[in-house]
N, C-alpha and C positions, 0 to 999 in steps of 0.2 A: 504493500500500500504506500503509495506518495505520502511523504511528509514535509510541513515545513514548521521549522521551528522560531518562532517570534523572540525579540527583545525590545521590551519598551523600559527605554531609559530615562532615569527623572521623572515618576509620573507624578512622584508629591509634590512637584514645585514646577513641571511643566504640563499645564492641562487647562489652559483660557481656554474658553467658550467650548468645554466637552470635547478636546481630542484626544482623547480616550476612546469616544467612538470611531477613532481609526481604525483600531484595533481591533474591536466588538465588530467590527463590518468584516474586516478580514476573518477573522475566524468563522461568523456567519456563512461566507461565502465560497470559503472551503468545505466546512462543515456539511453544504447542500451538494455539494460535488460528492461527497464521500471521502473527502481530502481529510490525515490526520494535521490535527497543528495543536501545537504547547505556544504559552504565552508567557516569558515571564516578566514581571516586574524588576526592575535594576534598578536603585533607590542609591541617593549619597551614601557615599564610603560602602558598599558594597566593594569587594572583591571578586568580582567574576568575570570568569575570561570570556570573551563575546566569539572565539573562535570556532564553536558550535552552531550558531545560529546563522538561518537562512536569508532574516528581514528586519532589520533595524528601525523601531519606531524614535523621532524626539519630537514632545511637543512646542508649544507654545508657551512665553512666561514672559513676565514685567524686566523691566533692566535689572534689579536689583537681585531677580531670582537667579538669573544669569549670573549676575558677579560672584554669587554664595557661591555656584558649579564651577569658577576658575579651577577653587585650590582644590577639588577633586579631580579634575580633568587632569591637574599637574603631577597628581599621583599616580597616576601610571594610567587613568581609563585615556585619556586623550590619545597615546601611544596606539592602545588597541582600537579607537574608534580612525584612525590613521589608517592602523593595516587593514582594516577591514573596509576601509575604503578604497584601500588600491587593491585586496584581493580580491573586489567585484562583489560585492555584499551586497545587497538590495537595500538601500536607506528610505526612508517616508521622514524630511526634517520638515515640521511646521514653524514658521513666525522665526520665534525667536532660538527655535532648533535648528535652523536654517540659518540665523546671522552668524550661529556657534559655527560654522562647519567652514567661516570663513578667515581673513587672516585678523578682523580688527572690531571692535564697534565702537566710535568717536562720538563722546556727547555732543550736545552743543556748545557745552562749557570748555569742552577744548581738552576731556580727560580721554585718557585712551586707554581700552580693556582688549591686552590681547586673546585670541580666541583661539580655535584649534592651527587653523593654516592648512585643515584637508582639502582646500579648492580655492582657488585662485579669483577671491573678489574680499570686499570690504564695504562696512555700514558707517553711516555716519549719521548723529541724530538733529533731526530739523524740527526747525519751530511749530509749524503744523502737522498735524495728525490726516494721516490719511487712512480716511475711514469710512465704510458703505461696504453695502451688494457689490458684487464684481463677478469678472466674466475674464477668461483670456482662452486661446485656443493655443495645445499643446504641441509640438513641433513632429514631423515625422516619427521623426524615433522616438517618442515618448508616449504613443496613442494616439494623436492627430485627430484629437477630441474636442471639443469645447467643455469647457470645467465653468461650473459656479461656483462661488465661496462668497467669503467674508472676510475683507482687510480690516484691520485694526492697526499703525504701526508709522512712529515717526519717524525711524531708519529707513534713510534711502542706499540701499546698495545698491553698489558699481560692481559689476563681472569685469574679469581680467580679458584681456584682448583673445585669449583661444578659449574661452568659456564658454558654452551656448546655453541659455535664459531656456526653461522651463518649456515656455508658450512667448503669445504674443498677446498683449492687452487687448480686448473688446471692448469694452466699457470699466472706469476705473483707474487707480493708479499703478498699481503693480511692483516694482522694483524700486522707482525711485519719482515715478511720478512724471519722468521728462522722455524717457528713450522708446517706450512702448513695451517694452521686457518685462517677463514677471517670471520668477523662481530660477530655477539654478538645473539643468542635466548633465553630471559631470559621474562618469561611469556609470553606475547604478546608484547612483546618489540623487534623487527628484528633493527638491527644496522649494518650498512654497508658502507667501505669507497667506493663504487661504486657511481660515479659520472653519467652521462649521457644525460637525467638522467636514473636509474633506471628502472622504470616499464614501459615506452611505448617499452624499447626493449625485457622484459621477461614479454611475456603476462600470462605464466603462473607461475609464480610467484606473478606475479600482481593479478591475481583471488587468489590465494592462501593466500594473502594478506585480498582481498576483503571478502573470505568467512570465514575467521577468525575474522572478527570483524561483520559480520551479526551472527554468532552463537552465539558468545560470547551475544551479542543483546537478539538473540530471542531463543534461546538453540539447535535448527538445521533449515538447510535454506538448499534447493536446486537451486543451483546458475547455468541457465541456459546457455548451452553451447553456444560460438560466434564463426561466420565464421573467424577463426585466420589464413588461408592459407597463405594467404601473408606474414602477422606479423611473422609464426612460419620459411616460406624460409629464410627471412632476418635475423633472429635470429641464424639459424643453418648456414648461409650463412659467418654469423660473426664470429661463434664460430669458426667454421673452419678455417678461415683466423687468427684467436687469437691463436689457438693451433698449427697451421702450422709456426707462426712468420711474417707473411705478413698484417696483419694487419695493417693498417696507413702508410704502404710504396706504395708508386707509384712505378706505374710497367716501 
């Protein structure tokens, strides 16, 4: 029987707006496959090696939750969340899981926190908050979907010149608000300030997620199709209302 095995990192201190239910979607949707999957939680000052795992979850958190996760990163998890990034891991970094996985995040005050340095980009924080519904479509190689989410976030990250962005903005700001970019695809590393959470609203992104880390696994996997009728109305039903402006407003 396939298996993949989960690792959700920091979830006491990263998990704005419920991404958690990254997680709860993924196992869901293996679960209906007949797919086995373990989930574990990896909490500060844990000691566990990530070298087993097939799917790296980090979520989302305030600056300050961030700074707490430095001096654990610097004890040895940083190292491993590294190698596990260049030996092709499948990553899910949301918000502020996603600025970590970069070289820096720059207040506005002019303090600098450095981060991991597994990818080649850096955040810097600005005066306004960029925040709403949003929309961006994700690049060939990532699903070549359209995603809805939820930004919250006044870090504007800059990708490095060989870095390719997630998706492209539809509606919204995305990365930094000016270049049209939103999130990070660097190996199997997807990084997104899409809040939600994420994947129980893009099923197909969510499989696209799923079959990227069973390949990577077993070298190819056909990952059987699910009745998503429902899930793909509400999806297209949101997108609509995200690209029309009516989104979140009562009528």
């Amino acid at each position: 029987m396939a298996e993949l095995k989960i690792a959700h990192l920091y979830p006491e201190v990263l998990n704005l707006y419920g991404d958690r239910g990254n997680v709860i979607c993924l196992k869901k949707r293996l679960s209906w496959r007949g797919i086995s999957c373990t989930a574990d939680k990896i909490c500060l000052g844990e000691k566990k090696s990530l070298a087993g795992y097939d799917l790296l979850f980090i979520g989302g958190g305030q600056d300050f939750e961030q700074e707490v996760l430095l001096e654990d990163l610097r004890s040895g998890k940083g190292d491993e969340i590294r190698a596990a990034v260049e030996d092709g891991k499948t990553f899910l970094c949301i918000c502020g899981g996603y600025q970590m996985m970069g070289h820096y995040y720059e207040t506005i005050e002019g303090v600098k926190c450095e981060f991991l340095g597994a990818i080649d980009f850096y955040t810097k924080g600005g005066k306004e908050r960029m925040i709403g519904n949003y929309a961006f479509h994700t690049g060939k190689d990532s699903g070549d979907c359209d995603v809805i989410g939820f930004e919250n976030h006044s870090g504007r990250t800059i990708l490095g010149s060989g870095v390719e962005p997630l998706g492209r903005i539809l509606k919204g700001f995305g990365n930094n608000g000016e270049d049209g970019t939103e999130g990070v695809r660097y190996r199997n590393v997807f990084g997104s300030y899409s809040h939600g959470p994420i994947l129980p609203k893009n099923p197909v992104f969510c499989d696209f997620l799923i079959r990227t880390a069973l390949e990577r696994k077993y070298g190819s996997f056909d990952l059987d199709p699910l009745d998503d009728g429902f899930e793909n109305k509400a999806h297209d039903a949101v997108l609509k209302s995200v690209l029309d402006g009516t989104a979140g407003k009562e009528e």
